[in-house]
C-alpha positions as CSV (number, residue, x, y, z in Angstrom):
1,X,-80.2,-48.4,6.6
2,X,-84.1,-47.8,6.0
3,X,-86.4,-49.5,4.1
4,X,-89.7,-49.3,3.7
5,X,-91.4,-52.5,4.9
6,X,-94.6,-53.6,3.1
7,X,-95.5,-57.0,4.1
8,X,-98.4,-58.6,2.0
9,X,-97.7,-62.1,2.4
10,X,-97.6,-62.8,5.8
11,X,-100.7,-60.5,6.8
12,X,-102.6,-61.9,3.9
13,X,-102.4,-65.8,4.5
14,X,-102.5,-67.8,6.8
15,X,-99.2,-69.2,9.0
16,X,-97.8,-72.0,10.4
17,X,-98.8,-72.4,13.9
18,X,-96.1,-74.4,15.4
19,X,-92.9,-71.9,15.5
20,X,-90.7,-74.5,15.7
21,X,-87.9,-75.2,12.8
22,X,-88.3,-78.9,12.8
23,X,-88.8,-80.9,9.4
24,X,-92.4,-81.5,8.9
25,X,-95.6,-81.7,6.7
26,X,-97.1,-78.4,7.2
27,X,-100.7,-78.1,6.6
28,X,-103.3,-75.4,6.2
29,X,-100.5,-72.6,5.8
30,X,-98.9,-71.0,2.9
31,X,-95.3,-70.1,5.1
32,X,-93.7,-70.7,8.0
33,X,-91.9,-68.1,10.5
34,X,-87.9,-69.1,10.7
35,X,-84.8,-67.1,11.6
36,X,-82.1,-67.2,8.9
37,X,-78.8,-69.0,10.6
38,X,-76.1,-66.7,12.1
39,X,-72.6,-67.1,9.8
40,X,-69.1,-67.5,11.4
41,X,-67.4,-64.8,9.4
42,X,-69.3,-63.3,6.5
43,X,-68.1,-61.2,4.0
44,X,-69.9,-59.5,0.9
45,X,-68.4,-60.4,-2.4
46,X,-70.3,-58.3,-4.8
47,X,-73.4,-56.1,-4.5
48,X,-76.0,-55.0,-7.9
49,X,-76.3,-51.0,-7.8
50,X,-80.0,-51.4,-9.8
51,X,-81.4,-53.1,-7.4
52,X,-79.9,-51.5,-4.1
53,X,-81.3,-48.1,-5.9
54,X,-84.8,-50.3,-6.6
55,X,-85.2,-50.9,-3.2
56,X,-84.6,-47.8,-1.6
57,X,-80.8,-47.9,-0.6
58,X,-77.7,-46.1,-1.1
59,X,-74.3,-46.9,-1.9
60,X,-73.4,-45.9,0.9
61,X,-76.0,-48.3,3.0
62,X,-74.2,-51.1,0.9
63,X,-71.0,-50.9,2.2
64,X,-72.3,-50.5,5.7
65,X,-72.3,-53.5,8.2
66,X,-75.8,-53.5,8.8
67,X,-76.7,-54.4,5.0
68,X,-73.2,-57.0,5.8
69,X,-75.7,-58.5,8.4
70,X,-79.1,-58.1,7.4
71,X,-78.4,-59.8,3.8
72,X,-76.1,-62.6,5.5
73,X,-78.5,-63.5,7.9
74,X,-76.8,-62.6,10.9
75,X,-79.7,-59.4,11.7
76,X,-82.8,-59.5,11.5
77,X,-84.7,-56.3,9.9
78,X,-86.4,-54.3,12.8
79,X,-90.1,-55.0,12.6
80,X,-90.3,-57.9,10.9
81,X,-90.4,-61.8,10.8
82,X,-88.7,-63.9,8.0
83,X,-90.4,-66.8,6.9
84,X,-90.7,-69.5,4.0
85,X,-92.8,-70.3,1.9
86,X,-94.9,-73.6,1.7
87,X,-95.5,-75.4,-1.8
88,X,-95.1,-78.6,-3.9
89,X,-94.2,-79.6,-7.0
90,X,-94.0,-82.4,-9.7
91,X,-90.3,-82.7,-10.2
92,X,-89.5,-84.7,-13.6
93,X,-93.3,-85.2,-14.6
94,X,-93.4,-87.0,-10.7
95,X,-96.0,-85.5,-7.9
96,X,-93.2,-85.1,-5.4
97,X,-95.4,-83.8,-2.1
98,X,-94.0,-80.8,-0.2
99,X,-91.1,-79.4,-1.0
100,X,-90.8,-75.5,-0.2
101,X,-88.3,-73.3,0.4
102,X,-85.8,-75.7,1.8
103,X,-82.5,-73.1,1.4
104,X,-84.4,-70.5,1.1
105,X,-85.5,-67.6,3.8
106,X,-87.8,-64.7,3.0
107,X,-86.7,-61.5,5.4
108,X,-89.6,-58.7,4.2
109,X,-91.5,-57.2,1.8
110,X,-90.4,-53.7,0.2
111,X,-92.2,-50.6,-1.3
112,X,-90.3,-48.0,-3.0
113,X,-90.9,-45.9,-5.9
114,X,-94.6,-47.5,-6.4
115,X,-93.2,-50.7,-6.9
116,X,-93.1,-54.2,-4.3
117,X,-90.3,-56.3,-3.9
118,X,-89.8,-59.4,-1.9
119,X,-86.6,-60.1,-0.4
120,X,-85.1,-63.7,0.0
121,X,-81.6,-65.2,0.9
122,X,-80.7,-68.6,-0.3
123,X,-78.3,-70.5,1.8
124,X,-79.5,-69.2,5.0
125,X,-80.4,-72.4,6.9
126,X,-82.6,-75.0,7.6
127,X,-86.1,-74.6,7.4
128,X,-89.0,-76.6,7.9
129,X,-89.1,-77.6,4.2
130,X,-85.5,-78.3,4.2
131,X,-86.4,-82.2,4.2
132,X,-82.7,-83.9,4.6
133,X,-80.9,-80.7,3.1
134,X,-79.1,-78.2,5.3
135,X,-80.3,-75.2,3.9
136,X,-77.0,-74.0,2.9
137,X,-75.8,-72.9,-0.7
138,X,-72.3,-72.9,-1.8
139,X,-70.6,-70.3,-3.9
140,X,-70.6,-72.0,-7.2
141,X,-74.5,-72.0,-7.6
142,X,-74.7,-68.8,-5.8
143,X,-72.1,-67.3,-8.2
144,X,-73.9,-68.5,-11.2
145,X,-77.5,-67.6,-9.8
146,X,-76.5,-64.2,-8.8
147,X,-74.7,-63.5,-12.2
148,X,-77.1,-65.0,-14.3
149,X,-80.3,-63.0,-12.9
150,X,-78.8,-59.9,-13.7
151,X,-78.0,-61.5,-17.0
152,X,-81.3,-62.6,-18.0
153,X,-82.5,-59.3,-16.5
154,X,-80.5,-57.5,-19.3
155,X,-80.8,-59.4,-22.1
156,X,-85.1,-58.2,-21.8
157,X,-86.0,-62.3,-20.3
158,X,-88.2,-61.8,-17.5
159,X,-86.6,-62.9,-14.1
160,X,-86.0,-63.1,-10.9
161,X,-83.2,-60.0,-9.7
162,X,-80.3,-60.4,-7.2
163,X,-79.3,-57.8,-4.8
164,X,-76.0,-59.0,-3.5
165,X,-73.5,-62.3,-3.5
166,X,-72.1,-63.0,0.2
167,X,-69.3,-65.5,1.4
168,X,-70.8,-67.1,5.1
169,X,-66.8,-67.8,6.1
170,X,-68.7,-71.4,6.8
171,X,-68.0,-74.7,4.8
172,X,-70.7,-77.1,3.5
173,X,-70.5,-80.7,2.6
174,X,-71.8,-81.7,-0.5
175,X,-71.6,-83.8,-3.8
176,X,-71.4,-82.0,-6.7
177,X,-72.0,-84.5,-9.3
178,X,-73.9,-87.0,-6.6
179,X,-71.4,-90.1,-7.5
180,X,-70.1,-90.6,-3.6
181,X,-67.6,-88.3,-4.3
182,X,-68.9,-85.4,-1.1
183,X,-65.9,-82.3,0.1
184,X,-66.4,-79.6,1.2
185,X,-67.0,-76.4,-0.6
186,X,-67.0,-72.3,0.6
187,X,-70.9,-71.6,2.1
188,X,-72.1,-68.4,0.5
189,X,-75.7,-66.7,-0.1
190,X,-77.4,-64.5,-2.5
191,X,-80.2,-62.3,-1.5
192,X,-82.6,-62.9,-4.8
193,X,-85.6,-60.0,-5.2
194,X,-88.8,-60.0,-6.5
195,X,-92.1,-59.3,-6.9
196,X,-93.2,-62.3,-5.6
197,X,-91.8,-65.6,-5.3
198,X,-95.0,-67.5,-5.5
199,X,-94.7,-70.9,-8.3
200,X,-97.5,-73.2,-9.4
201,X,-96.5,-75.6,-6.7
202,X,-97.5,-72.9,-4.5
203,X,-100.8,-73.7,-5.4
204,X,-100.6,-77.2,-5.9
205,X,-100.0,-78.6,-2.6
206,X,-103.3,-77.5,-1.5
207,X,-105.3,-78.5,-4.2
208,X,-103.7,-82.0,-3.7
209,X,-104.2,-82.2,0.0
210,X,-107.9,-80.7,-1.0
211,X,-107.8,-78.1,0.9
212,X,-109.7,-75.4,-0.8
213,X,-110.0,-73.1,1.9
214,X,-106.1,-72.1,2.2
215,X,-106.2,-72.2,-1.8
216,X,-109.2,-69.8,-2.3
217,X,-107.1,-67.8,0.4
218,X,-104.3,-67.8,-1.8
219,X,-105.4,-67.5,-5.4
220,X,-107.5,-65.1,-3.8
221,X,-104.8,-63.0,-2.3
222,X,-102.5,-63.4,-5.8
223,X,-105.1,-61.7,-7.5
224,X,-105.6,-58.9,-5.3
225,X,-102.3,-58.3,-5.4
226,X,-100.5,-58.9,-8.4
227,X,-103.5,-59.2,-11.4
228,X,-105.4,-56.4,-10.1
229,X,-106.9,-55.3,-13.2
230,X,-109.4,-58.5,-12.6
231,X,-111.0,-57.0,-10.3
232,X,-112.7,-59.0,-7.5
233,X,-112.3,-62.9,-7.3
234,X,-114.9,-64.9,-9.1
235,X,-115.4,-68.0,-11.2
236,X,-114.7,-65.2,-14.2
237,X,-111.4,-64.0,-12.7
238,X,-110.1,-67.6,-11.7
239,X,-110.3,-67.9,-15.6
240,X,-108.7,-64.7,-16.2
241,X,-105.9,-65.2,-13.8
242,X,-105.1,-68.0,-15.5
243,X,-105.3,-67.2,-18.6
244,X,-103.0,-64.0,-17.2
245,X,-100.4,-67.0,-16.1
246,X,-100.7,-68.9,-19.7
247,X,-99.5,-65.8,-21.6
248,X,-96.6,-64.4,-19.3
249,X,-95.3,-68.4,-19.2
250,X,-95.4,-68.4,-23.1
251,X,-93.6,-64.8,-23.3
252,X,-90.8,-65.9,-20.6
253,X,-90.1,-69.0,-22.7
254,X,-90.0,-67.6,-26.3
255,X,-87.5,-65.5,-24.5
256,X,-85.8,-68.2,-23.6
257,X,-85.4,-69.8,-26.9
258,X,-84.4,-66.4,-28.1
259,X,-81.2,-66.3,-26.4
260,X,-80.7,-69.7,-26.1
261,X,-81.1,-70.1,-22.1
262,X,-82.2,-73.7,-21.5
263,X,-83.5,-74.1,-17.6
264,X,-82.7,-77.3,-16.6
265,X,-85.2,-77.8,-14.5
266,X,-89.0,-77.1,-15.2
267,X,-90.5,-79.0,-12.4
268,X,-93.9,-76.9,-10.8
269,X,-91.8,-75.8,-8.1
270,X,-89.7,-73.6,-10.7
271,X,-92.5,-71.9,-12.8
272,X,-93.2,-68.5,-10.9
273,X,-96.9,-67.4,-11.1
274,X,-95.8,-64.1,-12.9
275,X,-94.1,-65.9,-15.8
276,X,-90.3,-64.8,-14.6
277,X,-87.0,-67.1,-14.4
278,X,-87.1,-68.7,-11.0
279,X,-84.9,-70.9,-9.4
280,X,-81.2,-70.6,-11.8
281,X,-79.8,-74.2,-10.5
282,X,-78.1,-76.1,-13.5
283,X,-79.1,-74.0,-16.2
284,X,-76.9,-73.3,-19.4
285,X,-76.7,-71.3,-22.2
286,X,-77.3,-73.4,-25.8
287,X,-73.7,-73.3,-27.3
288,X,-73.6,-75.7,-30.4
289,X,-77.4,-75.3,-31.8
290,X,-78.7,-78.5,-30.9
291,X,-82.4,-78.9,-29.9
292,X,-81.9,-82.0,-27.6
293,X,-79.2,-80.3,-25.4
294,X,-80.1,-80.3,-21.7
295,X,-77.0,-78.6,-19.2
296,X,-79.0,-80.9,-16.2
297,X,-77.0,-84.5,-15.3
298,X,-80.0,-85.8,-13.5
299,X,-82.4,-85.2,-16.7
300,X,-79.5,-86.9,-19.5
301,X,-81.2,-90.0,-20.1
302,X,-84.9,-88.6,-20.9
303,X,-83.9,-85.0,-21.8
304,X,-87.3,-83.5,-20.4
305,X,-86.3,-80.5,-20.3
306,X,-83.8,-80.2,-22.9
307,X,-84.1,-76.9,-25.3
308,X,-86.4,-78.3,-27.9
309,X,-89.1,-78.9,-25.6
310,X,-89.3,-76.3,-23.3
311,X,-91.9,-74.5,-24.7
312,X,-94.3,-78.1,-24.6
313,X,-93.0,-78.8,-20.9
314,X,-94.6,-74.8,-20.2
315,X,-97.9,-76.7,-21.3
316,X,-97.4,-79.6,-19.6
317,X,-97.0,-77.9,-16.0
318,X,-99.8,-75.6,-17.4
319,X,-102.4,-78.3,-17.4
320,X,-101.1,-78.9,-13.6
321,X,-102.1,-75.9,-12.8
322,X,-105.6,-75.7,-14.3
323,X,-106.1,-79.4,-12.4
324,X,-105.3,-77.1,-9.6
325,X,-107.7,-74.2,-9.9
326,X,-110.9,-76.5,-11.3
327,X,-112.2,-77.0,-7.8
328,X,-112.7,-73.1,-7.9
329,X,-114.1,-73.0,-10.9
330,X,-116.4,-76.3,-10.8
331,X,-115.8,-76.8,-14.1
332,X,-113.4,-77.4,-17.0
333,X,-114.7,-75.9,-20.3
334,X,-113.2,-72.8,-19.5
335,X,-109.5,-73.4,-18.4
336,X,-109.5,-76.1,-21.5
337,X,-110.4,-73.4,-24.0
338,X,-107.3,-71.5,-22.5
339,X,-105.1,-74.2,-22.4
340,X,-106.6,-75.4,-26.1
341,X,-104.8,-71.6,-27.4
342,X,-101.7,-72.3,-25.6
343,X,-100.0,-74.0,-29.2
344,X,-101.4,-71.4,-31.3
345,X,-100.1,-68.2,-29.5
346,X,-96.9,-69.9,-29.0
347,X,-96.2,-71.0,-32.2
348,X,-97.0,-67.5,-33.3
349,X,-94.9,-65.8,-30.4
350,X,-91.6,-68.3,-31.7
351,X,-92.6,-67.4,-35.2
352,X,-91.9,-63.5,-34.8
353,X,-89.7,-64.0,-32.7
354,X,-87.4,-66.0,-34.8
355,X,-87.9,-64.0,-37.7
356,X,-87.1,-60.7,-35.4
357,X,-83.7,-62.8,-35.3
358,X,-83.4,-63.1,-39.0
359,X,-84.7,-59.5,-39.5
360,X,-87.9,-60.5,-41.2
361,X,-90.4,-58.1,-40.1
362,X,-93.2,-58.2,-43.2
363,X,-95.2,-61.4,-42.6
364,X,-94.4,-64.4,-45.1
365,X,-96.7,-67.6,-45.3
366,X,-93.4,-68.9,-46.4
367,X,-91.1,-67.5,-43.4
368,X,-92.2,-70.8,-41.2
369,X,-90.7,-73.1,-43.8
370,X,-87.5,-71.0,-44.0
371,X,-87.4,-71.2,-40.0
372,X,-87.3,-74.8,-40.4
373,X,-85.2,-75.3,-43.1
374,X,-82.6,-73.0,-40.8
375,X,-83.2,-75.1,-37.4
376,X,-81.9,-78.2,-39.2
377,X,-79.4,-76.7,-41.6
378,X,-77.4,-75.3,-38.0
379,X,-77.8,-79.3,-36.2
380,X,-76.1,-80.7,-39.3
381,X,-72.5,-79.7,-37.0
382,X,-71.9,-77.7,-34.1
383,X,-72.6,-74.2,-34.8
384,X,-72.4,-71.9,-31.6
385,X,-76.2,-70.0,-31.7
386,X,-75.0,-66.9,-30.1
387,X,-72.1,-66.0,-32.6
388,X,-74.1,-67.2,-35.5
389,X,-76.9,-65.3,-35.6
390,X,-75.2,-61.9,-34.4
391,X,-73.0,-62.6,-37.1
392,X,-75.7,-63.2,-39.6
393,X,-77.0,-59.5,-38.9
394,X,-73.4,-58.4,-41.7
395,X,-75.1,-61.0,-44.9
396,X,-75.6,-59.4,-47.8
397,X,-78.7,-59.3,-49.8
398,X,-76.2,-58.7,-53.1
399,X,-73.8,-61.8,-52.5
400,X,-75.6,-64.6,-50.6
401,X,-73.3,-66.8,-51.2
402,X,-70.4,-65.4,-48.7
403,X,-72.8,-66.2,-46.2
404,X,-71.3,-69.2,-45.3
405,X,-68.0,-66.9,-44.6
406,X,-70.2,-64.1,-43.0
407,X,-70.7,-67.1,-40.1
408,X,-67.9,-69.3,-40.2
409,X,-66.6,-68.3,-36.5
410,X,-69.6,-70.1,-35.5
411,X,-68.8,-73.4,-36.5
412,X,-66.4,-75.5,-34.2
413,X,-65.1,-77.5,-36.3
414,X,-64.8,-76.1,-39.8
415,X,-63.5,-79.2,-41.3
416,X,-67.0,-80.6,-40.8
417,X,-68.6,-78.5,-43.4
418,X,-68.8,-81.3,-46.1
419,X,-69.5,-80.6,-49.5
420,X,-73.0,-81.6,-48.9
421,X,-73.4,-79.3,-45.7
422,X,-72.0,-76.3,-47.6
423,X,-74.6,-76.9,-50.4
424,X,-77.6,-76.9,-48.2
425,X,-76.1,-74.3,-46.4
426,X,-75.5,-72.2,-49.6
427,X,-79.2,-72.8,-50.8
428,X,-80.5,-71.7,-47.6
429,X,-78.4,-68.1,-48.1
430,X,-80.0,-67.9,-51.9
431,X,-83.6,-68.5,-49.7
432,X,-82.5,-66.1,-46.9
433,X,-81.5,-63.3,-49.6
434,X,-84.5,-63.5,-52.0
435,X,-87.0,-63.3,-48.6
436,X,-84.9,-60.0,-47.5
437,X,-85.4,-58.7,-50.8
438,X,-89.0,-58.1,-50.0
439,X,-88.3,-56.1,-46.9
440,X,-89.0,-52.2,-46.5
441,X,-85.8,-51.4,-44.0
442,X,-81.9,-50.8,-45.8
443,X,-79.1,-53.5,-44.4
444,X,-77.9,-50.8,-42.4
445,X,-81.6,-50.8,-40.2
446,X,-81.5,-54.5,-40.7
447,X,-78.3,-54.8,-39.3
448,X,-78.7,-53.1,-35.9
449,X,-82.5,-54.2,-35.6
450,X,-81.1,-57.8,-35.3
451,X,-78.3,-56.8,-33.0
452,X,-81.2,-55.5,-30.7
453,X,-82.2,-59.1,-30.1
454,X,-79.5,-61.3,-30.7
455,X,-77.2,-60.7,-28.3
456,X,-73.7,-60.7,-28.4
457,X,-72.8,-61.9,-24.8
458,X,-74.5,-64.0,-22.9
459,X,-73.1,-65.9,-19.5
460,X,-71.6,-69.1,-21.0
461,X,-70.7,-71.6,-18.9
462,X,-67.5,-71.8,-19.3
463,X,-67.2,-67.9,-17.8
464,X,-69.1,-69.1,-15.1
465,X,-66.8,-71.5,-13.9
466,X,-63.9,-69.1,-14.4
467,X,-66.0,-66.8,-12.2
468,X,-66.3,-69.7,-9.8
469,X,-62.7,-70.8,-10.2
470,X,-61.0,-67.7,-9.6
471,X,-63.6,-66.7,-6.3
472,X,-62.5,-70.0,-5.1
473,X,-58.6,-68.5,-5.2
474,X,-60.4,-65.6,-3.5
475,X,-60.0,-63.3,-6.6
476,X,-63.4,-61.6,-7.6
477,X,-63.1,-59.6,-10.2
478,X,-63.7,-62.0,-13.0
479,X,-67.3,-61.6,-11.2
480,X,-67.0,-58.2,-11.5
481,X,-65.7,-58.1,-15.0
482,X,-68.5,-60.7,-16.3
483,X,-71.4,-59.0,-14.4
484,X,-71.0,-55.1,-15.9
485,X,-70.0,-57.0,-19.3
486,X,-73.5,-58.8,-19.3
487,X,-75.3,-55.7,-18.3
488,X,-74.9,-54.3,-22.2
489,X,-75.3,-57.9,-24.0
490,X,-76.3,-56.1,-27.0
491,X,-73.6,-53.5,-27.3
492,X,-70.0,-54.2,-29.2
493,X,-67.7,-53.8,-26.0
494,X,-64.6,-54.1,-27.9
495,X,-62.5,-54.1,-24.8
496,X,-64.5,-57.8,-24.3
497,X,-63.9,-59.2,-27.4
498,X,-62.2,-61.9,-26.0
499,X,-65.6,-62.8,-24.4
500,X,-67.2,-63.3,-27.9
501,X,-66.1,-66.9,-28.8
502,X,-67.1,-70.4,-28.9
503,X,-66.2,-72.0,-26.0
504,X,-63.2,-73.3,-25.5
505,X,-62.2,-76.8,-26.0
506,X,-61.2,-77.7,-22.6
507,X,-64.5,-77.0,-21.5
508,X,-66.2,-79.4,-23.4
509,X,-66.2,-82.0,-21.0
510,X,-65.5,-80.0,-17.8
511,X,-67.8,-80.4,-14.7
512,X,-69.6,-76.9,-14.6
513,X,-69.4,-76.2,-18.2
514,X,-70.6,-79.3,-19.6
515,X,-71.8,-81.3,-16.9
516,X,-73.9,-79.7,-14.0
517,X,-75.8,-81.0,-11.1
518,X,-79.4,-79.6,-8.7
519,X,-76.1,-79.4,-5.8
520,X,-76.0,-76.3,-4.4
């Protein structure tokens, strides 16, 4: 097995000088050296072809017991020295100090086909970060990261990848739902890839800790390699660079809205510097349209992160990281004129992109007004996003009132549509067909432009859990089945029909599909 080891990070910045892997506060480094923990019996569950191509492999080497070893933790890559990473992070709107990769180890960087990837297990051990974790993941979070990555990868949402899923054959201790209740669960890990794993807490532990050496060094070093087209570091490019950061954030989380993926968690520590997914802990997908949802347990009371405000919360960790690069730039005018255009582009970013989803592609003053009127129309009762608006992409300019029938499989319970609901519903239609009317494209074009953006499976819950159920039993091939089905989101797959419905009473309440925790 050969790959072709770049390393950036670790020749770039500066390390942690003590080598031992000891829980500690480290200071005026950006990662520390630590070997991934040796597993008792591992076994590889399930491996992504794309990425084991992006990175230079074969099929061949993924079948072979040194890529068993390597991305288990139990060998070491010849010529190199794992490490992780050293940031911080306001978790929930709270400065929470230094977190960094607690579960996470970083084993090289990787150059093939003019492109870089870093490589990273989660779940291999303790590291110095790991404060009173153990470092460990367990295979219900790793499932559901390693299938939703590729997921989000698919469905065009920038992201993280993952390069294989691994049982360790070790158990782990932990409480799911953090009531008391703690058993133990199967150890597993997932070797994540990417560009760069860098987040704005990356940045912000040294601008807190004033330390502007190490940051220079690393804002310095970001730009070099990964916003190149700035050119050298200067007061200018600090600007630029953020400015860079503002715009990828707002396109990742448009994206978001567009499929209906709701994060769960958008503290610092999860906002990558190159605007991708980071971190899939208790995510969720929006099932019943319903702005105040949030999938996290730990965020139900205050709902800081539900769906609605995503968008506002990528502003509100934005300003954290301007506070972070002003003693760079000496002064503020700059990054507030860039975070002063952050409501403006996004509101113009949702904008097309919601009327992309209702096939509106000739710009209406009055389109914003029918966006709204639509958002509240689908809270009055629990109508599933995903079905409704691929099934929206069959109304009929000629006969807008069978739209209600067009998108009746997306309402849960259809003895909910009162007489009052069906009348707002019905004007909306009559609004919906007299703005298509002024459209260039025939239904036909309409029709499949929509289905190129809403997509027609995403990784509900629910599947999740009968992923994680079923691996649990030691069966995999629900993983299997769900991870090529969500590699075509946008294609019919008749043969998965069964995969396009509401989800299914039972789950409703159940932890996993309803309910999840940050336990992994």
């Amino acid at each position: 097995m050969q790959l072709k080891i770049k390393d950036t990070f670790t020749k770039g910045l500066p390390a942690d000088l003590i080598l031992e892997n000891s829980r500690r506060q480290v200071k005026k480094a950006c990662f520390s050296y630590v070997t991934p923990k040796k597993t008792r019996k591992p076994e590889m569950l399930h491996t992504s072809s794309e990425m084991i191509s992006a990175l230079g492999l074969s099929e061949e080497d993924a079948t072979s017991k040194a890529f068993l070893n390597v991305f288990t933790g139990n060998e070491v890559l010849h010529n190199t020295k794992p490490y992780a990473m050293c940031y911080g992070g306001h978790q929930f709107g709270n400065w929470a100090g230094q977190l960094g990769d607690g579960r996470a180890i970083n084993l090289a960087e990787v150059e093939h086909n003019n492109k870089h990837w870093a490589i990273q297990l989660k779940g291999a051990g303790e590291t110095p970060y790991s404060r009173t974790g153990d470092g460990l993941a367990v295979l219900r979070s790793s499932v559901r990261e390693y299938l939703c990555s590729e997921a989000m990868y698919h469905l065009g949402v920038p992201t993280t990848r993952a390069l294989s899923l691994a049982l360790s054959g070790d158990e782990v201790l932990r409480d799911m739902l953090y009531d008391g209740n703690a058993a133990y669960e199967k150890g597993a890990i997932v070797t994540r890839v990417s560009p760069s794993f860098l987040r704005f807490g990356s940045y912000q532990i040294f601008a807190v800790r004033q330390d502007n050496e190490t940051l220079k060094n690393l804002v310095d070093f970001t730009i070099k390699e990964y916003f190149r087209d700035l050119g050298k570091p200067s007061k200018e490019t600090y600007l630029q660079f953020f400015e860079a950061v503002l715009n990828s954030t707002i396109a990742m989380l448009v994206h978001w809205q567009r499929v209906g993926f709701v994060h769960g968690v958008m503290n610092t520590d999860n906002m990558s510097i190159l605007g991708q997914t980071i971190d899939y802990g208790p995510y969720g997908w929006l099932e019943g349209y319903d702005h105040n949802w949030t999938p996290n347990t730990t965020d139900k009371q205050f709902k800081r992160y539900r769906f609605g405000a995503q968008i506002d919360m990528g502003l509100w960790n934005l300003y954290q990281l301007a506070n972070t690069l002003y003693p760079l730039i000496g002064e503020a005018e700059g990054l507030e004129h860039t975070l002063n255009s952050y409501n403006e582009k996004a509101q113009a970013q949702h904008l097309g992109m919601m009327q992309s989803k209702l096939g509106l592609y000739q710009d209406e003053k009055s389109d914003a007004q029918l966006i709204n009127s639509l958002e509240d129309t689908l809270q009055l009762t629990e109508t599933d996003m995903t079905i409704f608006f691929r099934n929206l992409s069959d109304f009929s300019i000629e006969d807008p009132l069978k739209g209600l029938e067009i998108v009746k499989d997306a309402f849960y319970e259809l003895n909910e549509i009162s007489d009052t609901i069906e009348h707002k519903w019905n004007s909306w239609f009559e609004r919906y067909a007299t703005r298509l009317q002024k459209e260039d494209t025939t239904s036909k074009e309409r029709k499949e432009n929509m289905n190129q953006v809403n997509p027609k499976y995403v990784l509900r819950n629910y599947m999740a859990q009968l992923a994680i159920d079923d691996a649990d039993k030691g069966d995999y091939k629900l993983i299997d089945e769900l991870f090529n089905l969500l590699k075509k989101p946008y294609d019919t797959q008749p043969e998965h029909e069964k995969w396009y419905a509401k989800r299914p009473e039972w789950a409703r309440d159940k932890v996993g599909c309803s309910m999840l925790s940050c336990s992994s």
